[in-house]
Each structure stands twice: as C-alpha cells, then as structure tokens.
PDB file of N, CA, C and O in Angstrom:
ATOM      1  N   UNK A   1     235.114 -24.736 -78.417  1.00  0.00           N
ATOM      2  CA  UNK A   1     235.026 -26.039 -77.764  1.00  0.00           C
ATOM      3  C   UNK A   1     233.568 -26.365 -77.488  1.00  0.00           C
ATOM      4  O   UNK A   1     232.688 -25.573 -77.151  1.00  0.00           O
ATOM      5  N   UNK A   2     233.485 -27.500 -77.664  1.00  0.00           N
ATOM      6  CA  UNK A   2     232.077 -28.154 -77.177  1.00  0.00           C
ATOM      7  C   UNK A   2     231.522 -28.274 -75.832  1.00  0.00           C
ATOM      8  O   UNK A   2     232.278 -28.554 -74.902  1.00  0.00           O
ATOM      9  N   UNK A   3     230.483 -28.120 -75.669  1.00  0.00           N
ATOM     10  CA  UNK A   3     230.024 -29.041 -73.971  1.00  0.00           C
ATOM     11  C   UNK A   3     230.742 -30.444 -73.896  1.00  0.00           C
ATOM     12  O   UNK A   3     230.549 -31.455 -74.572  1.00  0.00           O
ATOM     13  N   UNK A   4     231.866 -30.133 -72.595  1.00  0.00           N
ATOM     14  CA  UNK A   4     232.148 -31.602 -72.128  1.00  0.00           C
ATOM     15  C   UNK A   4     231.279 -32.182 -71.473  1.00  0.00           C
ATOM     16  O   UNK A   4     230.153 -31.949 -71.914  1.00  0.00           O
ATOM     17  N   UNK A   5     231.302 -32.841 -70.605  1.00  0.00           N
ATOM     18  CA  UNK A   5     230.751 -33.891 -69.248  1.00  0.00           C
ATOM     19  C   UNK A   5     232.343 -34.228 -68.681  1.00  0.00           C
ATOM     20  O   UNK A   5     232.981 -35.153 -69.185  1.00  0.00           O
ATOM     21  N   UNK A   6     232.815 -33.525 -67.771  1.00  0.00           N
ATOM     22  CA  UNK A   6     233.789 -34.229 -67.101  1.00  0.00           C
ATOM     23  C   UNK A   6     233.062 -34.850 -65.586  1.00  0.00           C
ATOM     24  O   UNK A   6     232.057 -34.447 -65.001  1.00  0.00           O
ATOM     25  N   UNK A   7     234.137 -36.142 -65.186  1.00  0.00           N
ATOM     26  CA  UNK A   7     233.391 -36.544 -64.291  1.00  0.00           C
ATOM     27  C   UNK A   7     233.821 -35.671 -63.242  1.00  0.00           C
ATOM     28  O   UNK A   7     234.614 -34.748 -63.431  1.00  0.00           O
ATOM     29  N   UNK A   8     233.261 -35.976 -62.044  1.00  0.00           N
ATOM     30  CA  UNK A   8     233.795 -35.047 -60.301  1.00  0.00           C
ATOM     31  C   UNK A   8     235.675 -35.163 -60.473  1.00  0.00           C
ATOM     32  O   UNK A   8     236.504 -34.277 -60.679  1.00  0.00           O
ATOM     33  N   UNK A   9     235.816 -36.527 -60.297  1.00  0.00           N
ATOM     34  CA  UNK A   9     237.355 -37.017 -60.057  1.00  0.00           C
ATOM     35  C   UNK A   9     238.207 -35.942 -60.941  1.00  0.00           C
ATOM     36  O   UNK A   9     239.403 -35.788 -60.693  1.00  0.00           O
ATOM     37  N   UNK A  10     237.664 -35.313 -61.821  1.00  0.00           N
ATOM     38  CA  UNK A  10     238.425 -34.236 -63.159  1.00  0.00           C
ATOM     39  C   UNK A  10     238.068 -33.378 -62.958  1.00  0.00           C
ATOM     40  O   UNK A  10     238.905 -32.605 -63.422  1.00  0.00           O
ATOM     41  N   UNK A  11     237.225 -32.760 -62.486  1.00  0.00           N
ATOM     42  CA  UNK A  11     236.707 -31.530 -62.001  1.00  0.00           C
ATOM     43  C   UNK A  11     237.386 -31.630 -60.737  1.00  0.00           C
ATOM     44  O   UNK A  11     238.385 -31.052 -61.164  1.00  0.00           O
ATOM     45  N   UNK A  12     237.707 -31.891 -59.463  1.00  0.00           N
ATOM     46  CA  UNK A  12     238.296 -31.773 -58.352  1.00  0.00           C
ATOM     47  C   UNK A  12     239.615 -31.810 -58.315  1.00  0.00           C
ATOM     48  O   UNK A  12     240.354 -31.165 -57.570  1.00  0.00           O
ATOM     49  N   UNK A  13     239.973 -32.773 -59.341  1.00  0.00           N
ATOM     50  CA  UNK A  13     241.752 -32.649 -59.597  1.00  0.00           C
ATOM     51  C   UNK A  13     242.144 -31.264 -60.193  1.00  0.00           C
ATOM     52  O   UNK A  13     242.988 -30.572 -59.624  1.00  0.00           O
ATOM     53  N   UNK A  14     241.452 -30.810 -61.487  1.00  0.00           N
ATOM     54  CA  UNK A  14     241.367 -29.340 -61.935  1.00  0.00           C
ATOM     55  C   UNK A  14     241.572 -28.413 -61.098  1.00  0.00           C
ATOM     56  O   UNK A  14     242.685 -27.890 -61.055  1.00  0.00           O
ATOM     57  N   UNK A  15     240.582 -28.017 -60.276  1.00  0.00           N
ATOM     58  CA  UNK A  15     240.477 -27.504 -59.151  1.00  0.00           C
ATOM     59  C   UNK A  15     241.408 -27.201 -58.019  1.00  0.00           C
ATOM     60  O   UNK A  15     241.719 -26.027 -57.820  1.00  0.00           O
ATOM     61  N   UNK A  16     241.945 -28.284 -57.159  1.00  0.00           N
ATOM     62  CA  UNK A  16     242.908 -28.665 -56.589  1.00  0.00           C
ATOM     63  C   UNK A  16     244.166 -28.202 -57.490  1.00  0.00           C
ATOM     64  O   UNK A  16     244.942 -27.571 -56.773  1.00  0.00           O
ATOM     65  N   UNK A  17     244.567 -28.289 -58.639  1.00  0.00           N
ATOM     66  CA  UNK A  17     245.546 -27.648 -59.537  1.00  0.00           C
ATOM     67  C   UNK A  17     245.703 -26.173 -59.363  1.00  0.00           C
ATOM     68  O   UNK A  17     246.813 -25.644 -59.419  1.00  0.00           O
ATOM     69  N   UNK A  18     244.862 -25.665 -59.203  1.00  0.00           N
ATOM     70  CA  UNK A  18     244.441 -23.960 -59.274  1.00  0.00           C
ATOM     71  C   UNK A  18     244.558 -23.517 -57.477  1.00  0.00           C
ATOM     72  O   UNK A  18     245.347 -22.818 -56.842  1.00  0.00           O
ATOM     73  N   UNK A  19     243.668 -24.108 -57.207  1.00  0.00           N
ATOM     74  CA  UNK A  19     243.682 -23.611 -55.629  1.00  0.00           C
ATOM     75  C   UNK A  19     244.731 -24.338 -55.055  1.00  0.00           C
ATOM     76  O   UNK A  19     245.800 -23.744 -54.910  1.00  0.00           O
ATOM     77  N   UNK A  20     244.639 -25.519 -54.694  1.00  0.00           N
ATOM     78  CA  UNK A  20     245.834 -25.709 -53.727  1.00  0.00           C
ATOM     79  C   UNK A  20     247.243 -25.999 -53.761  1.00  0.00           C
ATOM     80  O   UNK A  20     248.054 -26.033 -52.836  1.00  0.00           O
ATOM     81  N   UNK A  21     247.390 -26.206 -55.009  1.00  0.00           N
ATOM     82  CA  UNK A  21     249.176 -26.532 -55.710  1.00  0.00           C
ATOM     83  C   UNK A  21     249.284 -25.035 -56.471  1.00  0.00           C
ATOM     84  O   UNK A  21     250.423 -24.853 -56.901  1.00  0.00           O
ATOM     85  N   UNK A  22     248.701 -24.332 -56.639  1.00  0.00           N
ATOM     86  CA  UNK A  22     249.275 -22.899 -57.283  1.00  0.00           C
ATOM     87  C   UNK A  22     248.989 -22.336 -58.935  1.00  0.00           C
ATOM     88  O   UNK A  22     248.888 -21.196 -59.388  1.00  0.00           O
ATOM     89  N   UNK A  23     248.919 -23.624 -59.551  1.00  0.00           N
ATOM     90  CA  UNK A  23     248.917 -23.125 -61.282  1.00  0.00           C
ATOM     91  C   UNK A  23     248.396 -22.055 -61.700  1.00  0.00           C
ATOM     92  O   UNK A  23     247.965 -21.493 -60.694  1.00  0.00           O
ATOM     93  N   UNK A  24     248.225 -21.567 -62.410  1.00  0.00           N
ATOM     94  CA  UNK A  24     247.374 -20.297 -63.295  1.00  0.00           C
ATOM     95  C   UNK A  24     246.215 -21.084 -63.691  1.00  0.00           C
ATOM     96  O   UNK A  24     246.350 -22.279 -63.956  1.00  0.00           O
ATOM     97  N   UNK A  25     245.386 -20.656 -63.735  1.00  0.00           N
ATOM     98  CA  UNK A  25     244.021 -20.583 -64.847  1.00  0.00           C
ATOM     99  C   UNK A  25     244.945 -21.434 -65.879  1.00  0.00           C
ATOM    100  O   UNK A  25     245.369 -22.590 -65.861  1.00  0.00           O
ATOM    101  N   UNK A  26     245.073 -20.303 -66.822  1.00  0.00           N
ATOM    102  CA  UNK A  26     245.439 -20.613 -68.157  1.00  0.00           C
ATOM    103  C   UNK A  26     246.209 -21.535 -68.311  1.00  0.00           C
ATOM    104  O   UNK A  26     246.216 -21.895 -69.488  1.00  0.00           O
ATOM    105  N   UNK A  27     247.168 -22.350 -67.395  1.00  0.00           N
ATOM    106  CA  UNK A  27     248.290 -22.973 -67.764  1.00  0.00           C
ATOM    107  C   UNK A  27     247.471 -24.276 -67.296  1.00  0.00           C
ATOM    108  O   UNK A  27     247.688 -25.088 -68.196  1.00  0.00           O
ATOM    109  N   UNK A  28     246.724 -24.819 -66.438  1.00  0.00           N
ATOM    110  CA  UNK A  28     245.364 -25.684 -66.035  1.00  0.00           C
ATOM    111  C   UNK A  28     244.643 -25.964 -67.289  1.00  0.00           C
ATOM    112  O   UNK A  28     244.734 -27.133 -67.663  1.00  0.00           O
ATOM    113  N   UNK A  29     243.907 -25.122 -68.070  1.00  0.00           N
ATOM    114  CA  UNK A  29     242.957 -25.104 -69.124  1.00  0.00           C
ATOM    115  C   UNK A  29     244.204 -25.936 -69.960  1.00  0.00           C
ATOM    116  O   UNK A  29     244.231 -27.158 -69.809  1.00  0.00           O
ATOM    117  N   UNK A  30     245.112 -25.372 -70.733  1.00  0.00           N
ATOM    118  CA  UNK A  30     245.975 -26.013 -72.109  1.00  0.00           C
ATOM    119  C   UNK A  30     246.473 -27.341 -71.443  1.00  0.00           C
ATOM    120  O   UNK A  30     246.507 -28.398 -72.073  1.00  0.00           O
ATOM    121  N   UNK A  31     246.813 -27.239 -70.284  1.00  0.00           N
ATOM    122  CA  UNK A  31     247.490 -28.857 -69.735  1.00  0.00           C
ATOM    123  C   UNK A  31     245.834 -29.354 -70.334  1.00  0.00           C
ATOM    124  O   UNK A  31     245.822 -29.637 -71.532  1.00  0.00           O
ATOM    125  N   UNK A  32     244.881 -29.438 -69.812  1.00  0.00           N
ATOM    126  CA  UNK A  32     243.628 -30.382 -69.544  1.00  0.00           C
ATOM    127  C   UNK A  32     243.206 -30.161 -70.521  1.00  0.00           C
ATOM    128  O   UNK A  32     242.020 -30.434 -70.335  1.00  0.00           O
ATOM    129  N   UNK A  33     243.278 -29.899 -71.340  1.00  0.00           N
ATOM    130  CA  UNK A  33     242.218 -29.204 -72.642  1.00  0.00           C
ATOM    131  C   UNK A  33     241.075 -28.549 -72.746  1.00  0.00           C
ATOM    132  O   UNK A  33     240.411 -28.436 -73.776  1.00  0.00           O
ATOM    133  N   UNK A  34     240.760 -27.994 -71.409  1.00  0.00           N
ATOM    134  CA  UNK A  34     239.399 -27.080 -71.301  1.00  0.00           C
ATOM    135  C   UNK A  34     239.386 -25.512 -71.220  1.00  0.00           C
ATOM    136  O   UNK A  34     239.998 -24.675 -70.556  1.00  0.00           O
ATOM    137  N   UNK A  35     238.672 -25.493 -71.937  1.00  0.00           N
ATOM    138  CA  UNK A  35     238.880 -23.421 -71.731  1.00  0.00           C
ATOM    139  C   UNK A  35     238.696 -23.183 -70.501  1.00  0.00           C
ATOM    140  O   UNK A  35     238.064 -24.014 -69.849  1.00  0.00           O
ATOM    141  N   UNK A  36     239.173 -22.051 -69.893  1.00  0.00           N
ATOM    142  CA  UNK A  36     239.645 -21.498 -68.748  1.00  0.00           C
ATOM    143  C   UNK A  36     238.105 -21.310 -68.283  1.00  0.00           C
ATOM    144  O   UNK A  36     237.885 -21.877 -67.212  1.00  0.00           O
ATOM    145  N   UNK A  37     237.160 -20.744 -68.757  1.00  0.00           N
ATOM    146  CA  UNK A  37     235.387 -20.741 -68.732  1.00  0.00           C
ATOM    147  C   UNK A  37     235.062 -21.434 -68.000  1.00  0.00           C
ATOM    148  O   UNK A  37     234.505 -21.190 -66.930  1.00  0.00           O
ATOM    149  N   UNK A  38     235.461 -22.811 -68.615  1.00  0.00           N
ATOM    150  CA  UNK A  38     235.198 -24.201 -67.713  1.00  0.00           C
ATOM    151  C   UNK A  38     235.238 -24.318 -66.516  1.00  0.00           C
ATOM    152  O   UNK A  38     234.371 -24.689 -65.725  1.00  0.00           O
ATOM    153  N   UNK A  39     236.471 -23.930 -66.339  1.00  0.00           N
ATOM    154  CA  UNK A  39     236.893 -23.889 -64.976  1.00  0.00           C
ATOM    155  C   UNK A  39     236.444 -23.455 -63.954  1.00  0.00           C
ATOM    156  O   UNK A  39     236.266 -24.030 -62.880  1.00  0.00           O
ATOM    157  N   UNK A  40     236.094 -21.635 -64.480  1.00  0.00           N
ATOM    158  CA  UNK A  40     235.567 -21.201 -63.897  1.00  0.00           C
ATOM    159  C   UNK A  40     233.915 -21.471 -63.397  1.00  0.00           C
ATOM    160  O   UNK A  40     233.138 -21.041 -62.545  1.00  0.00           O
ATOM    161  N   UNK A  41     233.931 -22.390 -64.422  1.00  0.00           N
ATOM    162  CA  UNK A  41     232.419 -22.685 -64.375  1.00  0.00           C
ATOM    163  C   UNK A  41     231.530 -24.149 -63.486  1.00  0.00           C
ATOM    164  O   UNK A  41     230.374 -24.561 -63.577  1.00  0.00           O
ATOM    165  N   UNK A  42     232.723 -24.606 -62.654  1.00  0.00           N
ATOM    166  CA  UNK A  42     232.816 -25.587 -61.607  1.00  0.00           C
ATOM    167  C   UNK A  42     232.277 -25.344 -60.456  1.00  0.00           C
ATOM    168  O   UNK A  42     232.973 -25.475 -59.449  1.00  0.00           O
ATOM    169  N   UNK A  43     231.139 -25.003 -60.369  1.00  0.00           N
ATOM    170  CA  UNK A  43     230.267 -24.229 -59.243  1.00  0.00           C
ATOM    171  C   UNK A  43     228.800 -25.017 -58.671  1.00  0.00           C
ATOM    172  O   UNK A  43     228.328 -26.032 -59.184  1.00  0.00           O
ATOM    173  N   UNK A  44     228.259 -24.326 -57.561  1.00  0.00           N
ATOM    174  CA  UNK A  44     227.077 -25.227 -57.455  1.00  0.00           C
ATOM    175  C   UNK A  44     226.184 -26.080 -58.157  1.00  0.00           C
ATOM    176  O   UNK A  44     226.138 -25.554 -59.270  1.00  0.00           O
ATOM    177  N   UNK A  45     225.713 -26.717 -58.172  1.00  0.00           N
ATOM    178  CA  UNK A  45     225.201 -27.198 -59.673  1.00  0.00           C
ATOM    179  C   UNK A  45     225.636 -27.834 -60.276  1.00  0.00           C
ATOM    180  O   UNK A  45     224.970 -28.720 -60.811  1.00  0.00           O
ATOM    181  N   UNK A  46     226.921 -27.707 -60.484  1.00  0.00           N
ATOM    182  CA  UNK A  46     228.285 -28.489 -61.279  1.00  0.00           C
ATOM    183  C   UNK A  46     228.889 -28.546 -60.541  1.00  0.00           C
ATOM    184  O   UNK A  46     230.047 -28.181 -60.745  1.00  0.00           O
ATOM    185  N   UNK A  47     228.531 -29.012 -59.279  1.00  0.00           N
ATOM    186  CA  UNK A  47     229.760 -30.052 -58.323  1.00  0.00           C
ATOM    187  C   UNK A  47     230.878 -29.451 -57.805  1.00  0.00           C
ATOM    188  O   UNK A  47     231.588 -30.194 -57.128  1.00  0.00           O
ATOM    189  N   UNK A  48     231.317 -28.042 -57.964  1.00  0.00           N
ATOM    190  CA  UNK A  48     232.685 -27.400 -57.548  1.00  0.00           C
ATOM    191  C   UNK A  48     232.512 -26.289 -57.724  1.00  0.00           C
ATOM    192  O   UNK A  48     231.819 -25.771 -58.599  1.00  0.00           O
ATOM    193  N   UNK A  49     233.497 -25.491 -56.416  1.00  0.00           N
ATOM    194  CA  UNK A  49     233.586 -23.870 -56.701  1.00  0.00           C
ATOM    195  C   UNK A  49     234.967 -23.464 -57.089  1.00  0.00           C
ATOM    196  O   UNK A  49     236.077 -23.887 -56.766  1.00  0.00           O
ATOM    197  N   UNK A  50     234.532 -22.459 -57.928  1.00  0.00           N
ATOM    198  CA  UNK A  50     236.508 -22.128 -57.918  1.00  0.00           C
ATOM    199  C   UNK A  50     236.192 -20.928 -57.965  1.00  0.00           C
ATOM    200  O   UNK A  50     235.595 -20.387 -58.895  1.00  0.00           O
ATOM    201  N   UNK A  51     236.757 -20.170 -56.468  1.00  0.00           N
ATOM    202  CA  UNK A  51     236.693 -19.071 -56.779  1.00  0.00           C
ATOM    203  C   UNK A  51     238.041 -18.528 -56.678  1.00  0.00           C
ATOM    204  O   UNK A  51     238.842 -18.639 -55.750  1.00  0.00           O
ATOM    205  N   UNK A  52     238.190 -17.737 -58.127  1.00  0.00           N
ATOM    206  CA  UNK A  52     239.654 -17.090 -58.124  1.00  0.00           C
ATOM    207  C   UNK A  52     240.360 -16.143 -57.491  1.00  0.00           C
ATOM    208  O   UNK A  52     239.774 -15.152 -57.055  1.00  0.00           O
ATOM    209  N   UNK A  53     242.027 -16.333 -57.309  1.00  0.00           N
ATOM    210  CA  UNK A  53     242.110 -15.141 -55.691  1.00  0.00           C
ATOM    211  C   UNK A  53     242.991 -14.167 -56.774  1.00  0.00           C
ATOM    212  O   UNK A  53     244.002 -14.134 -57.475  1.00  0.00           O
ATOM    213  N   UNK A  54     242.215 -13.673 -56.497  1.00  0.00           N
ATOM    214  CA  UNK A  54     243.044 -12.330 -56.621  1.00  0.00           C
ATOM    215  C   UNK A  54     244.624 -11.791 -55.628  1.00  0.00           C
ATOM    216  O   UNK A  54     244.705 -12.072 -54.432  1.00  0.00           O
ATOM    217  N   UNK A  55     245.706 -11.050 -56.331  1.00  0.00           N
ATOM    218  CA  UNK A  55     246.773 -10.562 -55.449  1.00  0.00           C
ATOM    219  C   UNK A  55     246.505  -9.291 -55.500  1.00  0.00           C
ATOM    220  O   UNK A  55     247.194  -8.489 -54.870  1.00  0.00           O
TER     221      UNK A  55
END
C-alpha cells in the first residue's frame, strides 16, 4: 500500500473503532482499507495515539 493522507475525522473514527467499540486491529484495517501499520501509526505527529491493550 501507498502513503495515504487520511484526514483527523478518519483517523479518530479508526481509532474510536479499536479502542472504544472493541474491534480487532485487523478486522478495522480490511473494513477501512489500511494496513494495520497505519493504525498503529496514528501517534504524535500524526494527530492520534493508539495504543494497543493487551489481555
């Protein structure tokens, strides 16, 4: 996959998918079309943190 540019509003909905409604990583990335990387890669700098919880 290429460098996107998603805007905040897609990056925070992403986000919000993972952390506060529950999804997986992986099942987030194929809904949205972004590698899971991405995701993870929503951090200072790029406007969002996601940090993943571990069980």
């Amino acid at each position: 996959m290429g460098k996107g540019h998603f805007s905040d509003d897609f990056k925070r909905d992403a986000v919000a998918q993972i952390a506060e409604r529950g999804y997986p990583v992986s099942e987030v990335s194929e809904r949205l079309s972004v590698s899971p990387h991405s995701l993870y890669g929503y951090r200072p700098g790029n406007s969002l943190v996601l940090i993943p919880i571990t069980s």
